[in-house]
N, C-alpha and C positions, 0 to 999 in steps of 0.2 A: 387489240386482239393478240398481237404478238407479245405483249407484255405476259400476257393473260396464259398465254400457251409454254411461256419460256420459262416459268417455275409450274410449272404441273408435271409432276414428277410421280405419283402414285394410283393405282386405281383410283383409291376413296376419293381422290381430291376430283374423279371424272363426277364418279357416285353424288359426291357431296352437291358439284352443279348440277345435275340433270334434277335433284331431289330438289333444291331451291328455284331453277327456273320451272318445274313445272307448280312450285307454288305461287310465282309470279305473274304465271298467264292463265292457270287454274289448273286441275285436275282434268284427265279427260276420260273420267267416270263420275259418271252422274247418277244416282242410285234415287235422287226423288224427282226425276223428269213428271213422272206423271201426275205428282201433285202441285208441281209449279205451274203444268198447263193447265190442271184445273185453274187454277187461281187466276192464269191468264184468261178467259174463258170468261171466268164471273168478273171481272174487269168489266174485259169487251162489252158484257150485257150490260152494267152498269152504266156504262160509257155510253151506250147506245141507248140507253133508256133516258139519259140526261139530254143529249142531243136529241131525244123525240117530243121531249118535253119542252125544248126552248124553242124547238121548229111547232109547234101546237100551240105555245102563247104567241109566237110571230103573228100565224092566222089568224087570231083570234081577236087580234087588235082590231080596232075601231077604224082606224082607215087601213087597214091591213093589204086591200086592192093598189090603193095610191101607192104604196111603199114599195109592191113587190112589182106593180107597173116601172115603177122609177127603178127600183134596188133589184130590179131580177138576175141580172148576172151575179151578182152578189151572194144572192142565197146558195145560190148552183156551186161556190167556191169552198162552201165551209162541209165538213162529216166526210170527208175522204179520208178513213180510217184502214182503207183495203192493205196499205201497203205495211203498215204497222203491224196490223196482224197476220200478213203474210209470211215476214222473214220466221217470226217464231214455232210457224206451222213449218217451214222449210224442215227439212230433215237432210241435207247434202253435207253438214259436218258432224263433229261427234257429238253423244249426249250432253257432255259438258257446252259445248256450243249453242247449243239448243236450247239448256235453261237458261242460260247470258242471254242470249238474245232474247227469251219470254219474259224473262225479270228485265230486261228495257224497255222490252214490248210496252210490261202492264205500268211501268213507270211512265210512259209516257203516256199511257191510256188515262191512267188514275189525274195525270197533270191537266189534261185534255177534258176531262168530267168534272173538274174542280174547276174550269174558264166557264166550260156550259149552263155550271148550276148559275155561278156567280154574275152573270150576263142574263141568265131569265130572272134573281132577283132583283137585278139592277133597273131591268126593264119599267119603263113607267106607263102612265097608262095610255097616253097617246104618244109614243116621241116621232121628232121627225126626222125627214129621212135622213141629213146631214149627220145629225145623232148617232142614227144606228147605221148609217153607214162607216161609220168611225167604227163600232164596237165588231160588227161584221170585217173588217180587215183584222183589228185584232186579233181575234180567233182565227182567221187566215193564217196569220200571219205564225200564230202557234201553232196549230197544226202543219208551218210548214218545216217551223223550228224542228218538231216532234221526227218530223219524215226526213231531216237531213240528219239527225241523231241517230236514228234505224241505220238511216245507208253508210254512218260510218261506223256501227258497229258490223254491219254485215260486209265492211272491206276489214274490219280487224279478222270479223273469221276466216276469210278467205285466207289473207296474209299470216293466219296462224297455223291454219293447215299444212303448212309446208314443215314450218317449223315443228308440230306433233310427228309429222311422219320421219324428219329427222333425230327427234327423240326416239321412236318406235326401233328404228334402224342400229341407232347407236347403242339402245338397251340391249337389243338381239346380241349383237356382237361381240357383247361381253359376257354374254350366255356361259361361252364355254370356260369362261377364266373357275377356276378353284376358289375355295374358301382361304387359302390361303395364300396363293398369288393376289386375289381382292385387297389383300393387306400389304402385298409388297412395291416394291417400284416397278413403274411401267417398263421400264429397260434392261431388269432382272428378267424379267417375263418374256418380253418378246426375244431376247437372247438365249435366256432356256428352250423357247420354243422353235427357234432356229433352227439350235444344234441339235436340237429332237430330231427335228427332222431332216436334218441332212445327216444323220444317222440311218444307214442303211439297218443297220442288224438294231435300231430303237424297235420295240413293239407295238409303240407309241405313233410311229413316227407319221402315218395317216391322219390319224387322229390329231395329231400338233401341227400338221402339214397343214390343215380345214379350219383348225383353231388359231395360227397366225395370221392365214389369210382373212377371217370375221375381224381378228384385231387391229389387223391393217386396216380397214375396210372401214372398220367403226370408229378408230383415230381421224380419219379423210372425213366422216359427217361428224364427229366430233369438233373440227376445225369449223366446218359447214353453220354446224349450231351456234358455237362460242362468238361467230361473228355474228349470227344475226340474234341471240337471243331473245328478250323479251320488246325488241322495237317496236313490232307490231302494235304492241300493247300500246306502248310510251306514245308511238305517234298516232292511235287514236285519243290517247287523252288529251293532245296537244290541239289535233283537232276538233274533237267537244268543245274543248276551251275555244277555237277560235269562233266556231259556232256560235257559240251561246253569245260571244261580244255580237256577231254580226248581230246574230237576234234583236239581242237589246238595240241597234245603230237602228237596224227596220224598224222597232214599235217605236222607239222614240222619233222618227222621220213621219210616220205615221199619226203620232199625236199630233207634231208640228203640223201636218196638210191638213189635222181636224181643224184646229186650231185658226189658223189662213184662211179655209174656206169660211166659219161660223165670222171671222170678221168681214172678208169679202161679201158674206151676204150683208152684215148686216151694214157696212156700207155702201152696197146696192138699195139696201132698205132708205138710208136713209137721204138719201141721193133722190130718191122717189119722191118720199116725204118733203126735204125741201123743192122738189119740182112740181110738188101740189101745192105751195103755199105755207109749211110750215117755219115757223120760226125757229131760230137755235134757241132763244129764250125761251117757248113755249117748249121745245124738246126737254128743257133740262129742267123744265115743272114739270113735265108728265113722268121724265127720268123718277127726278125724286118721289114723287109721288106712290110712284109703282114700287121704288125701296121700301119704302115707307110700311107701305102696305104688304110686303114679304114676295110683289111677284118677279123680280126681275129673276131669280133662278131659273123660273119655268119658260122663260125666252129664251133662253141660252139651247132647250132641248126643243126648239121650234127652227 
């Protein structure tokens, strides 16, 4: 920062960063809020129509009782959708804040309706519970992805709010500079306007008096600014990013328990099987046998 502040030498060169960092963290005017929240909106419904639809083929399943006897907490953990669309209804930062959060909103909405179609196509006609209890964390486990992506954009806005109101601050304050002081050195200026004003018989000199002190004032949050810039930003990307690894670390942890549990059964199964009498040589004829014939996939979702 001190690098930063030790050749800044001209208004323009203040002008030139507040014009760049508010293209860094966005504008904060938003002139089509109202058609981003449509958009959010027909999302939602989307969203909500695909998850009414996967919770309606659940039911409808043939042992549909057994599953939700066994898997009922289960069901109860997936379509908590409230909190994604709540930050984008929020209105407590600026209109630019508001579309950023509704376009994450529907971006995670739209990612969320693409797991639910993909999960009632995948659905077979009878699976068992081990199966869909696997695919049931999955989507958990997205949805919780989705919900820790909300909450860290809704700390970038907080964390940017401060920073807007120090942009607002510092713009005020050079309100009063001239069209041609804007073009000169900061140190011409405020020395001009010094000696203005310690000029008693200046006519000015009120006026330079009111206009030194905003420029003092707006140098102090200019300093304020130049240090924290656009962090806010940088360290929610940093943490999306670390997010989305966690994510991946969770589904792929969660493949591995499908995975452990479908073999613990099935050497419980078989553990049974030879405790009735069967032979390892007979297993590995009926094994083949069932290859043979296309069924051993359909045990897998049993």
């Amino acid at each position: 920062m001190n690098a930063r502040l030790a050749v800044l030498e001209t208004w323009e060169q203040v002008d030139e960063f507040l014009l760049n960092l508010s293209e860094r963290i966005g504008s904060d005017k938003a002139p089509k809020l109202a058609a981003v929240l449509e958009s959010l909106k027909k999302q939602e419904v989307e969203t909500q129509e695909a998850l009414a639809d996967l919770k309606k083929k659940l039911a409808a399943l043939p042992n549909s009782v057994e599953l939700i006897n066994s898997l009922g907490s289960w069901f109860e953990k997936i379509g908590k959708l409230d909190q994604i669309v709540d930050l984008a209804q929020a209105k407590a930062g600026s209109p630019a804040e508001q579309v950023a959060a509704a376009k994450e909103a529907e971006k995670q909405l739209k990612a969320l309706a693409t797991e639910y179609k993909a999960f009632s196509l995948s659905l077979p006609a009878s699976p068992g519970a081990l199966f869909l209890k696997g695919q049931l964390e999955v989507i958990r486990l997205r949805e919780a992805n989705s919900q820790n992506l909300i909450a860290i954009e809704k700390r970038r806005q907080k964390e940017l709010k401060g920073v807007r109101d120090l942009m607002a601050e510092t713009t005020n304050g050079l309100a009063c500079l001239s069209e041609t002081e804007r073009q000169g050195s900061i140190a011409a200026t405020l020395l001009g306007r010094a000696a203005s004003a310690a000029n008693a018989a200046s006519p000015t000199k009120e006026k330079d008096d009111e206009c030194l002190q905003f420029l003092t004032l707006a140098l102090f949050n200019f300093a304020a600014l130049n240090a924290r810039s656009d962090t806010a930003s940088r360290l929610a990307a940093i943490r999306s990013s670390l997010e989305d690894r966690a994510s991946a670390l969770r589904l792929s942890a969660a493949g591995t328990r499908q995975i452990e549990e479908l073999i613990n059964n099935g050497v419980t199964r078989l553990a049974m099987f030879h405790k009735g009498g069967l032979k390892p040589e007979t297993l590995a004829q009926l094994i083949q046998a069932l290859a043979t014939a296309g069924i051993i996939p359909a045990l897998v979702l049993r």
